[in-house]
LUMKOL-185110 format. One record per residue (C-alpha): residue in one letter; x, y, z. Coordinates in steps of 0.1 Angstrom, whole numbers. Example, Ala and Ser with C-alpha at 12.3 -4.5 7.8 and 13.67 -1.06 7.14 Angstrom:
2
<atom><resn>A</resn><x>123</x><y>-45</y><z>78</z></atom>
<atom><resn>S</resn><x>137</x><y>-11</y><z>71</z></atom>
***
This chain:
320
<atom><resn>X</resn><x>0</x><y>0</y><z>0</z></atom>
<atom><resn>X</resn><x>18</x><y>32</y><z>-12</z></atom>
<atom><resn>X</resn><x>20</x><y>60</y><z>17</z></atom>
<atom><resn>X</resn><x>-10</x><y>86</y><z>22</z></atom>
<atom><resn>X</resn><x>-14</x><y>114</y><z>41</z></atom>
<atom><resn>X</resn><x>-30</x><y>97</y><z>66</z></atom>
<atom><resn>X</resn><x>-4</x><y>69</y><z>68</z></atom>
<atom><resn>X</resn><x>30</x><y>83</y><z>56</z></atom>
<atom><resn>X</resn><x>49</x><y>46</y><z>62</z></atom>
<atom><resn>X</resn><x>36</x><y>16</y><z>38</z></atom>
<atom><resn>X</resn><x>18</x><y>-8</y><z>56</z></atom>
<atom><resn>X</resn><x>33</x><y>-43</y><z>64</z></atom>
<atom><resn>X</resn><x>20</x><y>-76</y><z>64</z></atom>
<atom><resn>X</resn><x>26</x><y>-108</y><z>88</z></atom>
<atom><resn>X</resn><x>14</x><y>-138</y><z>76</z></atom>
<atom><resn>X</resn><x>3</x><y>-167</y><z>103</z></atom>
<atom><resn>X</resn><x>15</x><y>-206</y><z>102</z></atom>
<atom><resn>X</resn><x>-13</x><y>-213</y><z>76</z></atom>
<atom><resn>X</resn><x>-3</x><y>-187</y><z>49</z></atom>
<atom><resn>X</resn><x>-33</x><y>-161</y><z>58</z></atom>
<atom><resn>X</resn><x>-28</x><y>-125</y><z>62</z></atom>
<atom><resn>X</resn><x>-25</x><y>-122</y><z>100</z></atom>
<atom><resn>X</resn><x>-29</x><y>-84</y><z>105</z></atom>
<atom><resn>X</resn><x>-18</x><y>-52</y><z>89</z></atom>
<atom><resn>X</resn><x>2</x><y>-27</y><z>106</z></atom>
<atom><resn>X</resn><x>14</x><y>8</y><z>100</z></atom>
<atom><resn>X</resn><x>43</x><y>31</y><z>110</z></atom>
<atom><resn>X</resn><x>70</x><y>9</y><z>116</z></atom>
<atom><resn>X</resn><x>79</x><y>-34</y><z>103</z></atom>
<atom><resn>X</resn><x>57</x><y>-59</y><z>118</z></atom>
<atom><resn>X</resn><x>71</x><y>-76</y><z>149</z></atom>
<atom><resn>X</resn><x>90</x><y>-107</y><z>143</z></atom>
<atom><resn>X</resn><x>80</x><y>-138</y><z>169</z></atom>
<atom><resn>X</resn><x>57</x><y>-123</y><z>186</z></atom>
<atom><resn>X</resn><x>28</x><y>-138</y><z>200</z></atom>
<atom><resn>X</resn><x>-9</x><y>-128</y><z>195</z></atom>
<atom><resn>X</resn><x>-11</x><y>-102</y><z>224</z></atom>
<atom><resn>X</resn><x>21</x><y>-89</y><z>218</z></atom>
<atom><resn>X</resn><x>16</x><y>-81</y><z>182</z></atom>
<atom><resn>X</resn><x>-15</x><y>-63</y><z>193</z></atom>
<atom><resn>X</resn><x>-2</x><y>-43</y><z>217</z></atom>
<atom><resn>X</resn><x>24</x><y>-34</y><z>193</z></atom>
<atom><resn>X</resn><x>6</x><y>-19</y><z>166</z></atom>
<atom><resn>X</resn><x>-19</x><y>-6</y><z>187</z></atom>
<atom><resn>X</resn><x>13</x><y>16</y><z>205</z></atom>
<atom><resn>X</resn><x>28</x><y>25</y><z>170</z></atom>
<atom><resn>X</resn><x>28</x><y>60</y><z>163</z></atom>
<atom><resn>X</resn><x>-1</x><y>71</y><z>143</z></atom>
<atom><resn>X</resn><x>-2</x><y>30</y><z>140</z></atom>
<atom><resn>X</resn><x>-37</x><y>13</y><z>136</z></atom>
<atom><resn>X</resn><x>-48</x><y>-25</y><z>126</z></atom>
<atom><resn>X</resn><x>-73</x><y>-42</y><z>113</z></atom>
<atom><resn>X</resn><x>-92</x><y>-72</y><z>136</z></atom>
<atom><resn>X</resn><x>-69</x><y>-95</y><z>152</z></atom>
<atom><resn>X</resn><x>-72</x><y>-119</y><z>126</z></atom>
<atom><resn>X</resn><x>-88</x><y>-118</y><z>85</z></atom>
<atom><resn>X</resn><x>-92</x><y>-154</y><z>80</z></atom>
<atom><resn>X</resn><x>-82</x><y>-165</y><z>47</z></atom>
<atom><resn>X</resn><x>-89</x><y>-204</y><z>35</z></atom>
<atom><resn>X</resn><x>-61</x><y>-227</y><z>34</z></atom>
<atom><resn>X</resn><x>-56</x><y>-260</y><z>41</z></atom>
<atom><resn>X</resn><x>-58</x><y>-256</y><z>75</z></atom>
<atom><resn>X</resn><x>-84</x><y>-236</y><z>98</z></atom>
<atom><resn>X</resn><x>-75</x><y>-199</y><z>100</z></atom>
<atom><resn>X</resn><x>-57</x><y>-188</y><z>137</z></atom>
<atom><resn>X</resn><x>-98</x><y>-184</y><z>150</z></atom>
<atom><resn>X</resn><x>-109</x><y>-215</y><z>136</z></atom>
<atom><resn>X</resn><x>-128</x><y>-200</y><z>101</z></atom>
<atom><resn>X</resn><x>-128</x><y>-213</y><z>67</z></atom>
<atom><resn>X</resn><x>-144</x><y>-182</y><z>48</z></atom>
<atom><resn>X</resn><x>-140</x><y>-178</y><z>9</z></atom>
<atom><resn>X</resn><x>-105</x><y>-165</y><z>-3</z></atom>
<atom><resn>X</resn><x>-123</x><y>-137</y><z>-23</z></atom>
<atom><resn>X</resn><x>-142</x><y>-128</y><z>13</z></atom>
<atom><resn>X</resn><x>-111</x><y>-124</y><z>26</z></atom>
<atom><resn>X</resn><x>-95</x><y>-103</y><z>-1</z></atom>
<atom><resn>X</resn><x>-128</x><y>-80</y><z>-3</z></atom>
<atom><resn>X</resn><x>-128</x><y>-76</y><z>33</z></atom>
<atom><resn>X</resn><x>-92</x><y>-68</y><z>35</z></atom>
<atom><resn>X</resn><x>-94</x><y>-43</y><z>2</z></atom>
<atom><resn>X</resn><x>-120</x><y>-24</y><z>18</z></atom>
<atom><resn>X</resn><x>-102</x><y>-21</y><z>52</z></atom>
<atom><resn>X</resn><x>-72</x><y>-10</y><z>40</z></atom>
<atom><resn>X</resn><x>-89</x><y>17</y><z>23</z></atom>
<atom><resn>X</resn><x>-108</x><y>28</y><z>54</z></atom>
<atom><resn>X</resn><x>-71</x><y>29</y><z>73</z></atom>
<atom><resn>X</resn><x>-56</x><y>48</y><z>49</z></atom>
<atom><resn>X</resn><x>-77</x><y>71</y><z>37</z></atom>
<atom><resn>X</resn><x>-84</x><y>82</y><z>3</z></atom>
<atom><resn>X</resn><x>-101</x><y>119</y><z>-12</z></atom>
<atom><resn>X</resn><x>-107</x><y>120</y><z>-49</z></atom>
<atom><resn>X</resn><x>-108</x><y>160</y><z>-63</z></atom>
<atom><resn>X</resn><x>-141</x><y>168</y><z>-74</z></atom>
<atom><resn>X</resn><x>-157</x><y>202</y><z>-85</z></atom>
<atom><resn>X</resn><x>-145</x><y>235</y><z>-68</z></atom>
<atom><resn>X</resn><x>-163</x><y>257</y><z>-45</z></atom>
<atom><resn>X</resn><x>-162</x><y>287</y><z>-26</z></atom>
<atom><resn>X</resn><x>-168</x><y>291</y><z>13</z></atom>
<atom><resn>X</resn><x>-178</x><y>320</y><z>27</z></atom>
<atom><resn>X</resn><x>-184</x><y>334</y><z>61</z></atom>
<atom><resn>X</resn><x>-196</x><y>371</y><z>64</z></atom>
<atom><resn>X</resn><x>-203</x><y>388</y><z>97</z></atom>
<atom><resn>X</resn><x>-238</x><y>400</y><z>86</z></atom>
<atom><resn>X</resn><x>-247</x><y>363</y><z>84</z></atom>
<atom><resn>X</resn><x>-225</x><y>345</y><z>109</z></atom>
<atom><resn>X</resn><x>-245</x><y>314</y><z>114</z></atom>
<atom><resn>X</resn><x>-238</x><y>301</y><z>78</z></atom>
<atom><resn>X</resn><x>-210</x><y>293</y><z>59</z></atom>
<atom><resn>X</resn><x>-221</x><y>302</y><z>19</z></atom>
<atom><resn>X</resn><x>-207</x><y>270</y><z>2</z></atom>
<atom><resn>X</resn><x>-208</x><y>278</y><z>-38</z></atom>
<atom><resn>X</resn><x>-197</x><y>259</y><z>-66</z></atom>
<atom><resn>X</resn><x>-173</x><y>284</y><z>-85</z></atom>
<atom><resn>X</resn><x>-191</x><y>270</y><z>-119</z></atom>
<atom><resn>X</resn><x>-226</x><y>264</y><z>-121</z></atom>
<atom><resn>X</resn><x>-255</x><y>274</y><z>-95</z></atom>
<atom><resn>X</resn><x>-250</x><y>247</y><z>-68</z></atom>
<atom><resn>X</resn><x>-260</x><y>266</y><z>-31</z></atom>
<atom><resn>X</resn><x>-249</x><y>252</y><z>-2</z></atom>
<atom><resn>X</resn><x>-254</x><y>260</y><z>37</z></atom>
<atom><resn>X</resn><x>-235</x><y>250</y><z>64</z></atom>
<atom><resn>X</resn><x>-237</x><y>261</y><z>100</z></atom>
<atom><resn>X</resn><x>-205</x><y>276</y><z>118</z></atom>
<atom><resn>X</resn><x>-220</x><y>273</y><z>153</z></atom>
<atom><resn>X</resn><x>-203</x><y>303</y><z>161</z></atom>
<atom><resn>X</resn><x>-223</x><y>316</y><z>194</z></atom>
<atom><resn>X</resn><x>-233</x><y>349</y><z>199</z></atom>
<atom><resn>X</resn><x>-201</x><y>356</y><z>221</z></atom>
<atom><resn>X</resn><x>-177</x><y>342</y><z>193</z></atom>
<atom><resn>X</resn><x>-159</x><y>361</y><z>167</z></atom>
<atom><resn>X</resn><x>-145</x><y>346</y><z>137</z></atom>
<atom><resn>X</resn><x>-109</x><y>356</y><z>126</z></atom>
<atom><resn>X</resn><x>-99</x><y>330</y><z>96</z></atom>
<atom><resn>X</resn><x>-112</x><y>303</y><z>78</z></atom>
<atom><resn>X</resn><x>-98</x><y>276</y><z>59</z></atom>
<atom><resn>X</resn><x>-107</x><y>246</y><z>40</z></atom>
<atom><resn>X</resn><x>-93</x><y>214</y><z>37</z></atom>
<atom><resn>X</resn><x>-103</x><y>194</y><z>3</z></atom>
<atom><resn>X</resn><x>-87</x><y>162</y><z>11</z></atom>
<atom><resn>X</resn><x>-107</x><y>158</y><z>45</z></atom>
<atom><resn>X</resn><x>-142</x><y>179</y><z>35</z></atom>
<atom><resn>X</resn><x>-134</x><y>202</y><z>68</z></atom>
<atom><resn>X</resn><x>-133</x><y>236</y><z>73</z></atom>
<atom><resn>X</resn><x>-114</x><y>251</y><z>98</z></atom>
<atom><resn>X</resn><x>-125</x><y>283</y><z>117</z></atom>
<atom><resn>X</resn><x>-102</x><y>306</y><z>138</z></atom>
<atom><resn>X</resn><x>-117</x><y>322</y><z>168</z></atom>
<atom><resn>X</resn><x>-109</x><y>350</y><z>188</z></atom>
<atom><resn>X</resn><x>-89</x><y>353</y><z>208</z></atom>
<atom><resn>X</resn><x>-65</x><y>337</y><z>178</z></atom>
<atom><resn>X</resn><x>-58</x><y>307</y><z>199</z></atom>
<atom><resn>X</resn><x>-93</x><y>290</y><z>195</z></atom>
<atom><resn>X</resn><x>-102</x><y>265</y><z>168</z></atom>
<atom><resn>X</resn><x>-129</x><y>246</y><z>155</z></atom>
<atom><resn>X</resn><x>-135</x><y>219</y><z>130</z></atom>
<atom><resn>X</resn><x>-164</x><y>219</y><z>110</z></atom>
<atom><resn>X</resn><x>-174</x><y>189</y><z>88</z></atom>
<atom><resn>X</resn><x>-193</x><y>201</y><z>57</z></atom>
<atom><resn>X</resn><x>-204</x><y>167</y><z>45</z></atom>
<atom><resn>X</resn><x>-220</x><y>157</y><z>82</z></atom>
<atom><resn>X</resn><x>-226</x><y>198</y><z>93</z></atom>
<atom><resn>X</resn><x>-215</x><y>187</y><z>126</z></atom>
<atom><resn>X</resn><x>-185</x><y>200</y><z>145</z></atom>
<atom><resn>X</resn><x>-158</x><y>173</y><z>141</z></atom>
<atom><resn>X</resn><x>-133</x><y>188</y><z>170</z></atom>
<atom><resn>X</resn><x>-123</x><y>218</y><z>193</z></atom>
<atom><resn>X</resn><x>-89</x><y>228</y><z>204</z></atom>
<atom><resn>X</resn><x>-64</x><y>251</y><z>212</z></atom>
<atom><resn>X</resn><x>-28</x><y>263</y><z>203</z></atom>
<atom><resn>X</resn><x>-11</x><y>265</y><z>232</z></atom>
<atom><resn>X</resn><x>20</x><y>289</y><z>217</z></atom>
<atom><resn>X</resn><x>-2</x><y>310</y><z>194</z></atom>
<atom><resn>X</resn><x>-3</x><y>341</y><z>208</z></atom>
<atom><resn>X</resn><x>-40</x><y>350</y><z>225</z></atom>
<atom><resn>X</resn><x>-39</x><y>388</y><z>212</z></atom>
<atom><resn>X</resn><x>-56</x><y>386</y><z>181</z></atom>
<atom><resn>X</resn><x>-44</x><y>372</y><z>143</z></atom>
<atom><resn>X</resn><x>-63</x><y>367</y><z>111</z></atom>
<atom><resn>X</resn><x>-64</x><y>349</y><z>79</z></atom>
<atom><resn>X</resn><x>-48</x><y>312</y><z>80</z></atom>
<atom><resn>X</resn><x>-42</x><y>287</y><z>55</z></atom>
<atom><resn>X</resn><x>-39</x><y>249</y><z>56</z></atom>
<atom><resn>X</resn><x>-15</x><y>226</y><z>38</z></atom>
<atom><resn>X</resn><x>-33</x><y>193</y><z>29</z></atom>
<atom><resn>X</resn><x>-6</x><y>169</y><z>24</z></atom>
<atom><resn>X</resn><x>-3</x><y>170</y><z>65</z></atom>
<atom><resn>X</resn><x>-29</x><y>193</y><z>78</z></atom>
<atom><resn>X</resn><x>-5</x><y>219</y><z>89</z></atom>
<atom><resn>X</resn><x>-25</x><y>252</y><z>97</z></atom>
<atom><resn>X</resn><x>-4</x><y>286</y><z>90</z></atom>
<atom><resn>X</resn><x>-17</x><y>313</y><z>109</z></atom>
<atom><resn>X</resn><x>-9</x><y>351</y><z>108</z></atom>
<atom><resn>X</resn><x>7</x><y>362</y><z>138</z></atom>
<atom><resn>X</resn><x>-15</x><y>396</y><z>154</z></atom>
<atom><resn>X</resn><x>19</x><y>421</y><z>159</z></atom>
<atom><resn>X</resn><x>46</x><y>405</y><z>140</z></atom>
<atom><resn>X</resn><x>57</x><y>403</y><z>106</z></atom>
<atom><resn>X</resn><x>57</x><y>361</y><z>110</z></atom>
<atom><resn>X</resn><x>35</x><y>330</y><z>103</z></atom>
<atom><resn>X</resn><x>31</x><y>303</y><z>123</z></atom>
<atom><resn>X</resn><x>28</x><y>267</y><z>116</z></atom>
<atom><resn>X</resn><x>11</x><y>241</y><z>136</z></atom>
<atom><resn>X</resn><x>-3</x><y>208</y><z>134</z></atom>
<atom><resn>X</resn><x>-41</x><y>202</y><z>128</z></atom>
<atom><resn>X</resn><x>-38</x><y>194</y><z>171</z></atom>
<atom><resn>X</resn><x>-26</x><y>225</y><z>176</z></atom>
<atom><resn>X</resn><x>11</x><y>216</y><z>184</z></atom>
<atom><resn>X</resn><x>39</x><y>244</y><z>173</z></atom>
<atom><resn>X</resn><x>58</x><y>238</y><z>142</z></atom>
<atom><resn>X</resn><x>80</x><y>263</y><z>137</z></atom>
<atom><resn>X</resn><x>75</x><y>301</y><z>134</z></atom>
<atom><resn>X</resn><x>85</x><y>317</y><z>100</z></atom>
<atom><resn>X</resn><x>98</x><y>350</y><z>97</z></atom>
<atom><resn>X</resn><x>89</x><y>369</y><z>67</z></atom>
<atom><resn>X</resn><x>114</x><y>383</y><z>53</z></atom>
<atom><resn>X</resn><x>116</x><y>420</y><z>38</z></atom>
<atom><resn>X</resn><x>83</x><y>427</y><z>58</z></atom>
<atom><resn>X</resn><x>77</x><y>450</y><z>88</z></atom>
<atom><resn>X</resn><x>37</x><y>446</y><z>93</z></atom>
<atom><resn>X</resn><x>24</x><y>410</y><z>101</z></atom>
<atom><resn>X</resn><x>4</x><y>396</y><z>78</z></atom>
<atom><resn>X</resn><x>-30</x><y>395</y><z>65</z></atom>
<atom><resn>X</resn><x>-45</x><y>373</y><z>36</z></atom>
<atom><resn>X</resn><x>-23</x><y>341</y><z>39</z></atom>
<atom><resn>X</resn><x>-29</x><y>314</y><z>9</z></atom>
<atom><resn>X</resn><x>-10</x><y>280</y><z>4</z></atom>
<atom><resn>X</resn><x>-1</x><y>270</y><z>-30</z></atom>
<atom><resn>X</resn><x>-4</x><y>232</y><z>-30</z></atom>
<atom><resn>X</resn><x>11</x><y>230</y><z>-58</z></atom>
<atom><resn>X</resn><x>40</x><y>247</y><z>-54</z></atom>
<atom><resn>X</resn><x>48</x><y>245</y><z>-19</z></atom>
<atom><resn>X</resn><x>45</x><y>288</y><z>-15</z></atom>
<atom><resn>X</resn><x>32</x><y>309</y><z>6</z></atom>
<atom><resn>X</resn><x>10</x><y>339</y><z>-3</z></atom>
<atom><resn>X</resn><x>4</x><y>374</y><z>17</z></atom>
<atom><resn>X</resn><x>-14</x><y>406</y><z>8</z></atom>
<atom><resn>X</resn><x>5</x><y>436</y><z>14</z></atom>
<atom><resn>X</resn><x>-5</x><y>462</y><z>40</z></atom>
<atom><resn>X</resn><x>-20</x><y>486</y><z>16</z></atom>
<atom><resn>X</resn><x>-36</x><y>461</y><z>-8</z></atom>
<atom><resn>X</resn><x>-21</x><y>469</y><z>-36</z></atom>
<atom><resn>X</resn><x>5</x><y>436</y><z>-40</z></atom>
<atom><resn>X</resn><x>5</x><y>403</y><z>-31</z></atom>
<atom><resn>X</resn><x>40</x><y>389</y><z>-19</z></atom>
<atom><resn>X</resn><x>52</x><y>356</y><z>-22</z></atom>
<atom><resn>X</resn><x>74</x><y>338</y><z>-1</z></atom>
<atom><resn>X</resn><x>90</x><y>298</y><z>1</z></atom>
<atom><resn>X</resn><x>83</x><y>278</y><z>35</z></atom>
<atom><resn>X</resn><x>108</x><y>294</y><z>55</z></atom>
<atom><resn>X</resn><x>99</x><y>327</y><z>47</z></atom>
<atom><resn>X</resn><x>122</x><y>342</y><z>21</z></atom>
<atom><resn>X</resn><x>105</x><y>365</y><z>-4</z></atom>
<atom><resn>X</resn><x>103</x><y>350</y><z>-37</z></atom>
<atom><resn>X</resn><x>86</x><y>381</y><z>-56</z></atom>
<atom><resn>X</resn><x>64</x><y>408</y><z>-51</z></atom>
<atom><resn>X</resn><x>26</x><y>404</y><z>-81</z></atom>
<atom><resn>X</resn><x>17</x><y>447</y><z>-82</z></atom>
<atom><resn>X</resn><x>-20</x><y>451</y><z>-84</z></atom>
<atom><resn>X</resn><x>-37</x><y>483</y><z>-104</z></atom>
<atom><resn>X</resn><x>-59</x><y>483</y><z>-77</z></atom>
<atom><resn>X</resn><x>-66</x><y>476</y><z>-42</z></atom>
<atom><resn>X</resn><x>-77</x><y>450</y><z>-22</z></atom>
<atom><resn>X</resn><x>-90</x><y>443</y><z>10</z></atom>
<atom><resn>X</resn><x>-58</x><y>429</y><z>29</z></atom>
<atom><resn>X</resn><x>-72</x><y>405</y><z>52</z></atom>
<atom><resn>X</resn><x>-83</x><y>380</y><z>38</z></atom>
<atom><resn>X</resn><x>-72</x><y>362</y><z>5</z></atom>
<atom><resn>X</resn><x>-80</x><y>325</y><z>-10</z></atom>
<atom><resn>X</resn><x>-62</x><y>305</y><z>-39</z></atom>
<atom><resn>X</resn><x>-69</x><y>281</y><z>-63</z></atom>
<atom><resn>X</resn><x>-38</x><y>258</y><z>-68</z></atom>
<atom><resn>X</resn><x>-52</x><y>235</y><z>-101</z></atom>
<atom><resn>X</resn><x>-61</x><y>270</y><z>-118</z></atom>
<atom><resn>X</resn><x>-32</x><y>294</y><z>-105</z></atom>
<atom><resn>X</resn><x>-61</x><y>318</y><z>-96</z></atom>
<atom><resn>X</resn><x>-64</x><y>342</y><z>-62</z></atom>
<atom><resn>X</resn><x>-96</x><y>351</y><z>-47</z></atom>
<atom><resn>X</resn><x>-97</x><y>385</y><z>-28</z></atom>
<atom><resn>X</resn><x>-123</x><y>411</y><z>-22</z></atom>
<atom><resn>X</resn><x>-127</x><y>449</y><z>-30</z></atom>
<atom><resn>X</resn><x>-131</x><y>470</y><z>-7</z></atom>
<atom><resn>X</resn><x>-169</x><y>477</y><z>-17</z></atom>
<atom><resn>X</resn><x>-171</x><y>440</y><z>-7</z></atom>
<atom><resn>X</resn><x>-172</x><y>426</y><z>-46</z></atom>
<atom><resn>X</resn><x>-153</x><y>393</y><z>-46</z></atom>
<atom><resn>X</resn><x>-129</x><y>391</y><z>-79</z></atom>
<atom><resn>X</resn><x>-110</x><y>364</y><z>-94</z></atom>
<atom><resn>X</resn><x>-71</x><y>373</y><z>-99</z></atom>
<atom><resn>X</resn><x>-49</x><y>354</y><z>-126</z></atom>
<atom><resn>X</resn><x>-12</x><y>344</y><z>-112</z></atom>
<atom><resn>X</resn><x>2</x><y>375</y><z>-121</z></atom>
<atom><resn>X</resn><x>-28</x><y>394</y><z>-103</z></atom>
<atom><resn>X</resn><x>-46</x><y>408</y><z>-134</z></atom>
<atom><resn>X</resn><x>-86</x><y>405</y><z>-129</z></atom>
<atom><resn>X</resn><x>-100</x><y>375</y><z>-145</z></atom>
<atom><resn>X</resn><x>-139</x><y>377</y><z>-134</z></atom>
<atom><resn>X</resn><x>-163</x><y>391</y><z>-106</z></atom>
<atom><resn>X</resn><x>-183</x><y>369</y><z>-89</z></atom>
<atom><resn>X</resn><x>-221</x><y>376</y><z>-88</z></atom>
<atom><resn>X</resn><x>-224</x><y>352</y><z>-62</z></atom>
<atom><resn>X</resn><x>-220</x><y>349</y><z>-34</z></atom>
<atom><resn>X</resn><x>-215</x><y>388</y><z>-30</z></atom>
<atom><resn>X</resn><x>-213</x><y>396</y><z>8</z></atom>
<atom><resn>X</resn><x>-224</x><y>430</y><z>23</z></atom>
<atom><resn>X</resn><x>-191</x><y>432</y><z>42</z></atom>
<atom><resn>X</resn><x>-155</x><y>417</y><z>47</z></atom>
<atom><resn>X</resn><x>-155</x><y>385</y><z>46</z></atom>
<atom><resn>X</resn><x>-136</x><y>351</y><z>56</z></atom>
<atom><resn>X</resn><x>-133</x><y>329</y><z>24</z></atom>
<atom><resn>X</resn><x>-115</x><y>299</y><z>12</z></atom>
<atom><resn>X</resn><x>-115</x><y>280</y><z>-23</z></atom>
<atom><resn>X</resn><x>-107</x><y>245</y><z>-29</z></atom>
<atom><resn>X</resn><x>-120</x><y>213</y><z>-47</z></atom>
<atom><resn>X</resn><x>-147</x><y>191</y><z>-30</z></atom>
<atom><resn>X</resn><x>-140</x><y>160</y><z>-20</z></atom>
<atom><resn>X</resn><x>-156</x><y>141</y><z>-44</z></atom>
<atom><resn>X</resn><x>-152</x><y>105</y><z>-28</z></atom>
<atom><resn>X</resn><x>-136</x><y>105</y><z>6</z></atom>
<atom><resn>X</resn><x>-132</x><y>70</y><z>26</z></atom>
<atom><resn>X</resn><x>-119</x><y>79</y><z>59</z></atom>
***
């Protein structure tokens, strides 16, 4: 099984005295002479390790290690469909746009950036909660919402509309922030810090990474975008009027000039089609080629103030 996201390390088989597959692990080679209960404590220590059942029985000459004589094509089925459940697997579907305006902050807008497909989905933000980012994650179907005081977060699945998980970064400042983006590969979150020019990154638990200085910057950042593609990282300038773009440890790569002005705290990007989403400051949402000439205007959704917004492709089969 090749690595995923999920699973960096292939997975590893053991087979038992009678030539079935005995279990499957992950992270690390299978344990050589152990017994039953030590194999299963094992894997179920790994890091990031999970099994399937004790035992698949597969037919062979013999009874299986629990006694079962099931159909070999069973077996295979069962263990086909497991390992895709372990591993995880997200295949691209059509793009949409997710949008979270303060005049509506119950909803999250979900709109499919071709054709006329309107979605909902709740935030649950409470009436004492104020939103400060949001992100979306296309390989999981989650959006990730950054609360006040900048340290809060909360994971929203859009498939379910339930919240999938709370929780807190303990070394992200509590003073305030803005825009973050999310690498899918591993989930790592990059936040703006609220008084320096500096990004952080953490994991999707909220565990520090590493902070990244932005170089040839004195204002900390506002829109943040990830290019998946390319592995860069993209910040509106203070006034507006640039996008900069810097590598993952924060050198500055070049500097895309804008004839106009944008809002600066908040910006979205579309890595399949090289394409930036940002709003005006009379609230219009725009599409922005990869040198930052205006492609189109959205008619919809068009909010009636600043916004939080991402853009990425829905999942469009996701076996988790």
């Amino acid at each position: 099984m090749p690595p995923s996201p999920l699973h960096p390390h292939p997975a590893t088989t053991k087979r038992s005295h009678t030539g079935g597959l005995k279990r499957l692990y992950f992270g690390a080679a299978a344990p050589v002479g152990a017994d039953r209960r030590a194999a299963r404590e094992w894997c179920d220590g790994a890091p990031g390790g999970r099994a399937l059942p004790q035992t698949i029985p597969c037919r062979s000459s013999k009874a299986s290690v629990d006694g079962t004589r099931p159909w070999r094509r069973l077996c295979r089925l069962a263990l086909g469909g497991a390992t895709l459940v372990l591993a995880g697997c997200a295949t691209p579907g059509p793009n949409h746009l997710y949008v979270l305006a303060p005049d509506n902050p119950e909803i999250i807008a979900d709109h499919a950036t071709a054709g006329n497909e309107i979605n909902e989905v709740p935030s649950f933000l409470g009436d004492d909660e104020t939103l400060l980012g949001l992100a979306y994650d296309p390989f999981t179907d989650h959006l990730f919402l950054r609360l006040a005081p900048g340290n809060r977060f909360r994971v929203v699945d859009r498939p379910d509309r339930s919240i999938k998980r709370e929780f807190t970064a303990p070394a992200v400042p509590e003073t305030g922030g803005g825009d973050l983006a999310i690498r899918s590969r591993d989930r790592h979150l990059f936040l703006g810090h609220p008084t320096d020019a500096a990004i952080y990154e953490i994991t999707l638990h909220g565990q520090p990474v590493r902070p990244i200085p932005l170089a040839q910057r004195s204002a900390p950042p506002g829109g943040i975008a990830y290019d998946q593609a390319r592995e860069l990282i993209y910040v509106t300038a203070p006034d507006g009027r640039a996008l900069q773009v810097y590598d993952r440890t924060g050198q500055l790569q070049r500097t895309i000039a804008l004839t106009f002005v944008i809002q600066p705290a908040v910006l979205a990007y579309d890595s399949a089609a090289r394409e930036f989403y940002v709003q005006l400051p009379d609230h219009r949402l725009v599409v922005l080629d990869a040198d930052g000439h205006l492609r189109r205007e959205l008619t919809e959704p068009q909010p009636d103030s600043p916004a939080a917004f991402d853009v990425g492709p829905r999942s469009f089969l996701r076996i988790f």
